[in-house]
C-alpha positions as CSV (number, residue, x, y, z in Angstrom):
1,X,0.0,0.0,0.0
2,X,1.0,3.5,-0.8
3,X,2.0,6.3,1.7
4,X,-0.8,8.5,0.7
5,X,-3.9,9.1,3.5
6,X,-7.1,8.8,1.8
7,X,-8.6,10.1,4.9
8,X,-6.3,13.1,4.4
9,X,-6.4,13.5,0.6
10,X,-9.4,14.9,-1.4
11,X,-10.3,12.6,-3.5
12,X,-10.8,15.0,-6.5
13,X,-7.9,17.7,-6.8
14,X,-7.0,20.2,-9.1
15,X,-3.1,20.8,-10.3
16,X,-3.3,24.4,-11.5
17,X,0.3,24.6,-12.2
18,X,0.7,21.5,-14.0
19,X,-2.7,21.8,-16.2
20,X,-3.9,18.4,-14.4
21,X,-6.9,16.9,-12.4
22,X,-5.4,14.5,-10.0
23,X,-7.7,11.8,-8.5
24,X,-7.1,9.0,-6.1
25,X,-7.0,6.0,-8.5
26,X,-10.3,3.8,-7.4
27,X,-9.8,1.1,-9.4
28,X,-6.6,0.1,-7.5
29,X,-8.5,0.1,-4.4
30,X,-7.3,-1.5,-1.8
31,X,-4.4,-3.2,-2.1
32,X,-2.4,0.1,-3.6
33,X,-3.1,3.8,-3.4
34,X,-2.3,5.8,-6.3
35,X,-2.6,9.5,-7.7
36,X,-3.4,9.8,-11.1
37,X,-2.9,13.1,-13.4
38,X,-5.3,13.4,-16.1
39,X,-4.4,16.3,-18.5
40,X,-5.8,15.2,-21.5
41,X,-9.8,15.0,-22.7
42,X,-9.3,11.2,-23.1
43,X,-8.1,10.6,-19.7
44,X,-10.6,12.5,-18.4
45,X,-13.1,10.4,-20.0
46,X,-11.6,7.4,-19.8
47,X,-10.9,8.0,-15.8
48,X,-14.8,8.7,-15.4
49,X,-15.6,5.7,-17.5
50,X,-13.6,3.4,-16.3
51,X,-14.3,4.0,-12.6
52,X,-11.4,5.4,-11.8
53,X,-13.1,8.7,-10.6
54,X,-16.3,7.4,-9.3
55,X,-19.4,8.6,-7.2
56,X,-21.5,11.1,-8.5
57,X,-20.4,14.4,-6.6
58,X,-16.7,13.3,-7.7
59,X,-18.0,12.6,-10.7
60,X,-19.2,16.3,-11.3
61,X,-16.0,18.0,-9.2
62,X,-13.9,16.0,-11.6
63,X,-16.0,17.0,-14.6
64,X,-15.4,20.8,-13.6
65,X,-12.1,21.0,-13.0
66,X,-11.3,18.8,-16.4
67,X,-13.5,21.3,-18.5
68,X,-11.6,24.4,-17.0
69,X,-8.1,22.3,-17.6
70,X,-9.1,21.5,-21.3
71,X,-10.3,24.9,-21.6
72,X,-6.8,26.4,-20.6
73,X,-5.0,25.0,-23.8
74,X,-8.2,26.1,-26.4
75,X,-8.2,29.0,-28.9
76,X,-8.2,32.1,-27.3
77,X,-8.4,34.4,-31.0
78,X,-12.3,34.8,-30.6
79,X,-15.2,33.7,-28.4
80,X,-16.4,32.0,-31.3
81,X,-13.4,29.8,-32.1
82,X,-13.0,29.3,-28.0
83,X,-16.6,28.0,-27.4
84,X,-16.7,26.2,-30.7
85,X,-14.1,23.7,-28.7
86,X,-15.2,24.0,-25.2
87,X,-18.6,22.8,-26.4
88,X,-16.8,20.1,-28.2
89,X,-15.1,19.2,-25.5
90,X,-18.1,19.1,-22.9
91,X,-20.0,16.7,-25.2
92,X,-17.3,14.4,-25.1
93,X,-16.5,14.3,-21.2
94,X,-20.6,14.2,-20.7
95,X,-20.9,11.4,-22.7
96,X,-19.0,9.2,-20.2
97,X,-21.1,7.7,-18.1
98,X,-25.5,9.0,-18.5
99,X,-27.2,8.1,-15.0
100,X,-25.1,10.2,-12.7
101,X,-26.6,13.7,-12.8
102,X,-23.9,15.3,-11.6
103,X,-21.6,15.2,-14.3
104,X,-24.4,17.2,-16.7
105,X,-25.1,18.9,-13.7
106,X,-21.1,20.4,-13.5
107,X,-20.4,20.7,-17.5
108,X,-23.6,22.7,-17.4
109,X,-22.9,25.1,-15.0
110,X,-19.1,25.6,-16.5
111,X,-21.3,25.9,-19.7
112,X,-23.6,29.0,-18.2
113,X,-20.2,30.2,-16.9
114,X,-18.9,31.0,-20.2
115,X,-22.3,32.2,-21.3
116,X,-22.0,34.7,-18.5
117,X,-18.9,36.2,-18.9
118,X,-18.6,35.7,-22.8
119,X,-18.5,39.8,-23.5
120,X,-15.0,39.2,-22.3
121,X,-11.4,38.2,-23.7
122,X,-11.2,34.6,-23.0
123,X,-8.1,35.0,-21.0
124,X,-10.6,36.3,-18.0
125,X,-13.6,33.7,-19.4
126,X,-10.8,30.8,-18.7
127,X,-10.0,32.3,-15.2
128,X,-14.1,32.7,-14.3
129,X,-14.1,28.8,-14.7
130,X,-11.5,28.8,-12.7
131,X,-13.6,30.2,-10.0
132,X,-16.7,27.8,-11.0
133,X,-14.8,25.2,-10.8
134,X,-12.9,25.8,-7.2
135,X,-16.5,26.7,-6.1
136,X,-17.8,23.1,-7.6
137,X,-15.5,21.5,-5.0
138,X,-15.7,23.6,-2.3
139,X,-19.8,23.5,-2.0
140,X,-19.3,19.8,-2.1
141,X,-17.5,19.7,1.2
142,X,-20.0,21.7,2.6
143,X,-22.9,20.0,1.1
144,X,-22.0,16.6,2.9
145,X,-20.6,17.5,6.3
146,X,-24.8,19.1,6.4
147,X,-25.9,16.0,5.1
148,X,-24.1,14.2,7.7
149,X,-26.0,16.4,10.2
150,X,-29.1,15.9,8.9
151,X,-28.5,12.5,8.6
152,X,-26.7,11.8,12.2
153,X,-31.0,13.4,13.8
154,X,-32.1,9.8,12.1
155,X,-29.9,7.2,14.6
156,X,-29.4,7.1,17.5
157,X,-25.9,5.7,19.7
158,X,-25.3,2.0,19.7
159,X,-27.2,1.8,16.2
160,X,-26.6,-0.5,13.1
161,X,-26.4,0.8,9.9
162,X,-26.2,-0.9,6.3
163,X,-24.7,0.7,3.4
164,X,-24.4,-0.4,-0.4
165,X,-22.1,0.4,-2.4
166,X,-19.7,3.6,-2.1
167,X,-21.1,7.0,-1.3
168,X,-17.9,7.6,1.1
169,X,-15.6,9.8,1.2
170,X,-14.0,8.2,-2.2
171,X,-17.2,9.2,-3.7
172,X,-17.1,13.0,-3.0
173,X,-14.4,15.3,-2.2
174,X,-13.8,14.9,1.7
175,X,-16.7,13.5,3.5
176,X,-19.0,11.3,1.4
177,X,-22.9,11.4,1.4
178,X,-24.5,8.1,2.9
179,X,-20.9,7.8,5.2
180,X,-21.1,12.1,6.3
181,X,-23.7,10.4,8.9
182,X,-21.5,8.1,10.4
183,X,-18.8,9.9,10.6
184,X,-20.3,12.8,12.7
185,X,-22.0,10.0,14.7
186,X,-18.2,8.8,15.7
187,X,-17.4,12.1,16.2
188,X,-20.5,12.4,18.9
189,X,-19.1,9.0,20.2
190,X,-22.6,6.9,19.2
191,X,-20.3,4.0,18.2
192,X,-22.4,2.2,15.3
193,X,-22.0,-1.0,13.7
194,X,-21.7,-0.3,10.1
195,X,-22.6,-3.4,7.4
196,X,-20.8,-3.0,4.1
197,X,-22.8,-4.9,1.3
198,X,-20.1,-6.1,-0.9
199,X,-21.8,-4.5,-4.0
200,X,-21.2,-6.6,-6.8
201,X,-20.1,-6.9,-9.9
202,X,-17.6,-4.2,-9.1
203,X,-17.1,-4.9,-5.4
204,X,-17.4,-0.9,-4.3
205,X,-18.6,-1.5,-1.1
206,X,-16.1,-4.5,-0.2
207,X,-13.0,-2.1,-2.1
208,X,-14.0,1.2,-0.8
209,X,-16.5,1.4,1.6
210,X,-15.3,-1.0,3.8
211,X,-11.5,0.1,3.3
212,X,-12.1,3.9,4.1
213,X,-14.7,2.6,7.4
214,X,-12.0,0.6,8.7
215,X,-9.3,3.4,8.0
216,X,-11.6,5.8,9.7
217,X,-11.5,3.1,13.4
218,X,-15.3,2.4,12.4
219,X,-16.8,-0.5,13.6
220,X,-17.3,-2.4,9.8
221,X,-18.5,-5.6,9.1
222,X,-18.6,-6.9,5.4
223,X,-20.8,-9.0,3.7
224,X,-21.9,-9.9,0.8
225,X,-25.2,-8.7,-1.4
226,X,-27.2,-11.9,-0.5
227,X,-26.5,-11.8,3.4
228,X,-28.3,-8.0,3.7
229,X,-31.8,-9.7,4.8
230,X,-29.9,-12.2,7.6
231,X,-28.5,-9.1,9.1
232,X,-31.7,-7.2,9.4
233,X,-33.9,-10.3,10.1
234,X,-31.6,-10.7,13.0
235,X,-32.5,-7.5,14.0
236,X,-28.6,-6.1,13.8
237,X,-29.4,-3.1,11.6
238,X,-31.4,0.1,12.4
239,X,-31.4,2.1,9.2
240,X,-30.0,2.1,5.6
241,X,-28.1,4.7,4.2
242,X,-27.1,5.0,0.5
243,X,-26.0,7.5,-1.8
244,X,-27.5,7.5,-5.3
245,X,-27.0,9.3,-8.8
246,X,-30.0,10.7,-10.0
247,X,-33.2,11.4,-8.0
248,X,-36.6,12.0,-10.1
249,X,-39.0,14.3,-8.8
250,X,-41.6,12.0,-7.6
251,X,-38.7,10.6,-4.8
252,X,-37.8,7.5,-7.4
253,X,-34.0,7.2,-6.9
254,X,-30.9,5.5,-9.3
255,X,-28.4,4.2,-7.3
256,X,-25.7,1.3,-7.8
257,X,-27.4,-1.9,-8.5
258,X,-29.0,-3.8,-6.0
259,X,-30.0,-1.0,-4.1
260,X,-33.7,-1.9,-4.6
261,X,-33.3,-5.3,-3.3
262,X,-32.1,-3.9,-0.2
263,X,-34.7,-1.4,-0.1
264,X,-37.2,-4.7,-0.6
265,X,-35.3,-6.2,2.5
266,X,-35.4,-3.7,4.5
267,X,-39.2,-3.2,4.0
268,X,-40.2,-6.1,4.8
269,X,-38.0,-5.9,8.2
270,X,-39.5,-2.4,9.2
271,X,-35.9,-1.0,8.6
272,X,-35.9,2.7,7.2
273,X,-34.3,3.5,4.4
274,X,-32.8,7.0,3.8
275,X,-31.4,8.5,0.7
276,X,-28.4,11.0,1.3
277,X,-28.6,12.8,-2.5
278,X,-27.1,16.7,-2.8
279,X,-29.4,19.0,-4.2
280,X,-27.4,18.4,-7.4
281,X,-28.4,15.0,-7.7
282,X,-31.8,15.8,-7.8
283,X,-33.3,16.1,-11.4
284,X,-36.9,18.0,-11.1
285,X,-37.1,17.6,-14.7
286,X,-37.3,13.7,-14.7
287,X,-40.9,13.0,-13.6
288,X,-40.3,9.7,-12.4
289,X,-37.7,6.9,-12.2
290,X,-38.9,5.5,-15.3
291,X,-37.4,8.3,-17.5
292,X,-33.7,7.7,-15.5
293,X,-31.5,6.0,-18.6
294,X,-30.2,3.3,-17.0
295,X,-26.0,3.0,-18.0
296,X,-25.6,-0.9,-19.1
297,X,-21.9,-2.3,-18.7
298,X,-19.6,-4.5,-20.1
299,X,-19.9,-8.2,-19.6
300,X,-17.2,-8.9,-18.7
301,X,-17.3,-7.1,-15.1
302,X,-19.6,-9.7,-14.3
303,X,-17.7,-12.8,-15.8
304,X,-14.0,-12.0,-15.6
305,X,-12.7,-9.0,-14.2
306,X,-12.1,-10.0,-10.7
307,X,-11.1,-13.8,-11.8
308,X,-7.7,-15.6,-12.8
309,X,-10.3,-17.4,-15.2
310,X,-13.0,-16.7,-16.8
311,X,-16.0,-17.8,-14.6
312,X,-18.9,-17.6,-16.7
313,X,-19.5,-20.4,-19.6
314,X,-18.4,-18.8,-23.3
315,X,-21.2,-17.5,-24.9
316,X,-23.5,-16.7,-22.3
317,X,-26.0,-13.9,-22.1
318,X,-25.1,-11.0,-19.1
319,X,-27.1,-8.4,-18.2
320,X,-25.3,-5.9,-16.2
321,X,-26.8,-2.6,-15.9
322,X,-24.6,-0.4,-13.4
323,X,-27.9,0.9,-11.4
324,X,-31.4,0.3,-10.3
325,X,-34.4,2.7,-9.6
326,X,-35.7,2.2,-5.9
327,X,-39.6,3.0,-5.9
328,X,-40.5,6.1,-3.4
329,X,-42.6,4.2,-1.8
330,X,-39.6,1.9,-0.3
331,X,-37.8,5.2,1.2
332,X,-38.3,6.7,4.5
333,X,-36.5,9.7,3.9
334,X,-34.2,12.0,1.3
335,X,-31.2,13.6,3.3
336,X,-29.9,16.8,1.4
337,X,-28.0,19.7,2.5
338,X,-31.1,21.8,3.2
339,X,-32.6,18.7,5.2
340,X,-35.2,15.4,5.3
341,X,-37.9,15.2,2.1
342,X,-40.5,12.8,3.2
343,X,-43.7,11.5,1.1
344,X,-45.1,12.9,-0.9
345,X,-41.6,13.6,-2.4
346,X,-43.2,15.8,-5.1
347,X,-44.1,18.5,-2.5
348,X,-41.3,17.9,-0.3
349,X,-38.3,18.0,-3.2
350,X,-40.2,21.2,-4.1
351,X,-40.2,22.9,-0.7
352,X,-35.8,21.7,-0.2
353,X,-35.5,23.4,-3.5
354,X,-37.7,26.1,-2.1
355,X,-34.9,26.5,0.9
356,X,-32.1,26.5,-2.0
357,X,-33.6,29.5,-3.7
358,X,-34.1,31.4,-0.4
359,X,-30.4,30.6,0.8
360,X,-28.9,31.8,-2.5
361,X,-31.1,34.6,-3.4
C-alpha cells in the first residue's frame, strides 16, 4: 500500500500549475493507493468511465475542474473559435457515463459560466471557470458535512447501519454522502456497527466502503449482497443509508445496483431507508424513475474482471446494468444539505429546492 492518507487527501484535486486533475486512482483500491494526473480530454473520459473517478459528486467536481483544464489550452483568438471547442469538449466528457446527474449537472454550470462572462477576452472567461470550478469542490465539502447532520438526527448511539455500495468519502471530495452520517455520529461517540454490502459486480462496497470505514477506526462488518436480509432479520441493523446518482421528482432514486433489493429487505424488516442525495443529484425535470436512462456495462465485469479465469461459460448472455431505480414508496427519507424530504416527495423536493432558492437569493 501507498503512503498517501485517503482520509487526508481529497479525492478529487486540481493541479493548477501543471494543467492536471489529480484523483485518487479507485480502481486500485485497496491493495495500492495511487494518484493519477489526467491532463488530456481522453483521460478524463476514460478516468470517469472506467471508474477510476467514481461517485456522483466526484463525478461532477472531476468534470469541472477537467473542463476548465481543457479549456486552458483552447483557442483564445475569438469567443467564437474558444466555445466552438469547449462545447466540443463538454460533449465528449458528458458522454462518459449518462445516469449520474452530476456530471451534466457540472459541465452545465461551466457551460452557463462562459455564457455569462462571454462579453470578455477569453483570457478572463478561462480564469471565471477557474472560480466555478474551485466553487464546484468547495460547496461539495460543505454539502456533505450538512448532510451528515441531517443525517446523524435519524440514529441514535449504539445503532446499526447498512450501506451499499460507495457513497464515502471516495465518492465525494472529503466526507461522502451516505458515510457524512456516520462519521459525525463517531465524532459524537454513538459507536455504530456499520454493514458494508459487498456490492457486486464491481465490489465498491467490499474495495472502498469497507476500506475507508475501517481506515476511519469504524466499527465495519462486510458482507456480501445476499446476506443483507440475515443481518436485518436478526435485527442487527437500524437504518440504511445509501448515496445515489439521479433522484426524479416524484422521490424514485438511481443508485448502484441492487440497491432496490435492499430497499425490498429492509421493507419487509420495518428498517428505514434514507437516501443521502445533494441537491445536485436531484433532477426536477425527470418525472419519475422511469425516465432515469439506466448506463448498461460491459460483460465482462460480471464474468472476468475479478477472476484468474474466466467464470462464466463462453457465450452466455449478461445483463449488467450499473444501477437500479428504488420505488419512493420503499424510502423513509431524502437527506440533502437543506434537510429530510419525506412523502409525498413531489411537495417535499419542491419545498428543499424552495430553501435552496431562499439561501442563495
Amino acid at each position: 500500500m501507498g503512503t498517501i492518507d485517503i482520509m487526508k487527501t481529497d479525492t478529487v484535486m486540481l493541479d493548477d500549475a501543471n494543467d492536471a486533475v489529480v484523483i485518487i486512482d479507485q480502481t486500485k483500491l485497496p491493495g495500492t493507493v495511487d494518484l493519477l494526473e489526467l491532463k488530456t480530454a481522453q483521460q478524463m473520459w476514460d478516468a470517469i468511465y472506467l471508474l477510476q473517478v467514481r461517485g456522483a459528486p466526484a463525478i461532477g467536481v472531476a468534470a469541472a475542474m477537467s473542463i476548465y483544464v481543457l479549456a486552458k489550452g483552447m483557442p483564445r483568438d475569438s469567443f467564437d473559435s474558444f466555445y466552438k471547442e469547449f462545447t466540443e469538449k463538454k460533449q465528449y466528457l458528458d458522454s462518459a457515463r449518462p445516469t449520474a446527474v452530476n456530471l451534466s449537472w457540472a459541465l452545465k454550470r461551466m457551460d452557463l459560466c462562459v455564457q455569462a462572462h462571454r462579453e470578455e477576452p477569453v483570457d478572463e472567461i478561462i480564469e471565471a471557470l477557474h472560480r466555478e470550478a474551485v466553487a464546484i469542490r468547495n460547496e461539495d465539502v460543505e454539502v456533505c458535512k450538512k448532510i451528515g447532520e441531517y443525517g446523524v438526527s435519524l440514529i441514535k448511539p449504539g445503532d446499526g447501519v447498512l450501506t451499499h455500495c460507495n457513497a464515502g468519502k471516495l465518492a465525494t471530495v472529503q466526507f461522502g454522502t451516505a458515510t457524512a452520517p456516520i462519521y459525525v455520529a463517531e465524532e459524537k461517540g454513538y459507536h455504530l456497527r456499520v454493514f458494508c454490502d459487498e456490492t457486486r459486480p464491481l465490489l465498491q462496497g467490499a474495495r472502498l466502503t469497507a476500506f475507508e470505514l475501517q481506515e476511519s477506526g469504524v466499527d465495519t462488518t462486510l458482507i456480501c449482497d445476499n446476506m443483507s436480509a440475515m443481518v436485518m432479520k436478526n435485527g442487527w441493523v437500524n437504518a440504511v443509508f445509501v448515496g445515489c446518482d439521479r433522484v426524479a421528482a416524484n422521490g424514485d432514486t438511481a443508485n448502484k445496483i441492487g440497491t432496490s433489493v435492499v430497499a425490498a429487505v429492509a421493507k419487509q424488516y420495518g428498517v428505514p431507508v434514507y437516501i443521502c442525495a445533494p441537491t445536485s443529484t436531484i433532477d426536477m425535470n425527470t418525472p419519475t424513475g422511469d425516465d432515469i436512462v439506466i448506463e448498461q456495462r460491459k460483460p465482462e465485469e460480471v464474468a472476468e474482471m475479478w477472476y484468474k479465469e474466466r467464470m462464466a461459460p463462453k457465450n452466455v448472455k449478461i445483463f449488467n446494468p450499473a444501477f437500479d431505480v428504488t420505488d419512493h414508496s420503499l424510502i423513509a427519507g431524502i437527506v440533502t444539505e437543506y434537510g429530510v424530504a419525506t412523502a409525498p416527495y413531489t411537495e417535499s423536493l419542491k419545498e428543499i429546492f424552495d430553501k435552496k432558492n431562499k439561501v442563495i437569493n
